[in-house]
N, C-alpha and C positions, 0 to 999 in steps of 0.2 A: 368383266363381270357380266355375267346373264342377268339379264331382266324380265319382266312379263312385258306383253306386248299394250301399251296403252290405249284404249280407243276414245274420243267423248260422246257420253249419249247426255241427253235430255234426261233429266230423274225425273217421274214424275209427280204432282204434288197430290197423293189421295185424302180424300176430305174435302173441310176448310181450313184454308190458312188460320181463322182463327184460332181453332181448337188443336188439340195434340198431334202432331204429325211428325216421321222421321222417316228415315230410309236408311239400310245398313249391308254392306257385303257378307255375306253369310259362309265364311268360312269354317265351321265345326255345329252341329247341333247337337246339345245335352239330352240326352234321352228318357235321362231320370223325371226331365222335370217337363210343366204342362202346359208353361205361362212363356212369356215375352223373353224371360231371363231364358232359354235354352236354344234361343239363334244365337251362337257369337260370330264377334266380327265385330270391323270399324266400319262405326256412323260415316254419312253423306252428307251432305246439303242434297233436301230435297229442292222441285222446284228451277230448275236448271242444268246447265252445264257440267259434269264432271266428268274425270279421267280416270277410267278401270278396265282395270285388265277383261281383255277378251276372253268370253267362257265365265264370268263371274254372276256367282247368285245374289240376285238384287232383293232382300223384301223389304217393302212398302206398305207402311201404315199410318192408319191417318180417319179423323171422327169429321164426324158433323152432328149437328145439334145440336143440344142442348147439354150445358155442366152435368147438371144431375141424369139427363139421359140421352148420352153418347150413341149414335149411330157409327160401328166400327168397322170397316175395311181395311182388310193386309192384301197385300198381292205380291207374289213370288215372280221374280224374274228374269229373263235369262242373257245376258250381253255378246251380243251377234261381232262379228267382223268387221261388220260395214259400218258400227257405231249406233243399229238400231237396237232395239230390247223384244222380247217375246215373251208374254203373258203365256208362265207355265198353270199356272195355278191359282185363287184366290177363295179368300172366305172374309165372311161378315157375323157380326156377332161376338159375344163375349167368349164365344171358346176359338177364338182363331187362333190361337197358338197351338193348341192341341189337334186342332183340325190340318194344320199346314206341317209339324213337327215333322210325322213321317216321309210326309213327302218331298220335302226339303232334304232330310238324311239319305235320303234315296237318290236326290238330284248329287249328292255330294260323293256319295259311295259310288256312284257310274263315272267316276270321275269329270263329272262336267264343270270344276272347281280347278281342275289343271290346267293354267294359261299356257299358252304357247310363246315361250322363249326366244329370246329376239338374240341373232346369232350375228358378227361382224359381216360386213358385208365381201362376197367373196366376187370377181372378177371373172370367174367361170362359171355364173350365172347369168353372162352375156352368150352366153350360146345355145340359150334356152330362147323361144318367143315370147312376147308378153300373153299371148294367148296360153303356152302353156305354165307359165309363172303363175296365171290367176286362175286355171284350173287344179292346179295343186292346192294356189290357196283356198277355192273353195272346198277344197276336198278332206283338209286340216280343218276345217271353221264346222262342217255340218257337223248336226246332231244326232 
């Protein structure tokens, strides 16, 4: 059975821990709508360690402040090969959902949401170098 290729990055934790914060793989985004509910995908634990597939869109959100007046930051993100992340995008403010929507759909529609499929390992891949193994693979990974 085919799988996606796992990597662990670092989530990061945006805000304060104390106030509202998540982070979620953004696999589909609803077009109709203008708020939070139109990234879907499964939650993270921000804040640490997790394992996600190479190629995966991270967004990350998270306040600081005060209850009654939230300072807001979301941040769109991109999961590298080597297990680092790349800040594609971000906004602040109460219209961040609407602000990041398109450009997230865009991140998805270029296909950059399709993991790279981990294949049994074949014996005729010893006659390759390691040099040219890890220039393929960098060449599968860019963007």
């Amino acid at each position: 059975m085919d799988s996606p290729v796992l990597v662990p990055i670092d989530v990061p934790l945006v805000g304060d821990e104390r106030r509202k914060n998540w982070a979620k793989i953004v696999t589909n985004v609803d077009e109709s709508l203008a708020s939070g509910w139109a990234f879907e995908g499964d939650f993270i634990a921000t804040g640490g360690i997790q394992d996600v597939p190479i190629g995966s869109i991270i967004l990350t959100y998270g306040e600081r402040g005060s209850r009654t007046n939230p300072q807001v930051e979301a941040r769109v993100l991109r999961v590298n090969a080597d297990g680092t992340v790349s800040l594609v995008t971000s906004a602040k403010g109460r219209a961040w959902a609407r602000t990041l929507r398109d450009p997230v759909a865009n991140l998805l529609d270029e296909g950059a949401q399709a993991p790279i499929v981990a294949k049994a390992w074949d014996p005729g891949l010893l006659q390759y170098s390691d040099e040219a193994l890890q220039e393929e693979l960098r060449r599968r990974t860019r963007d």
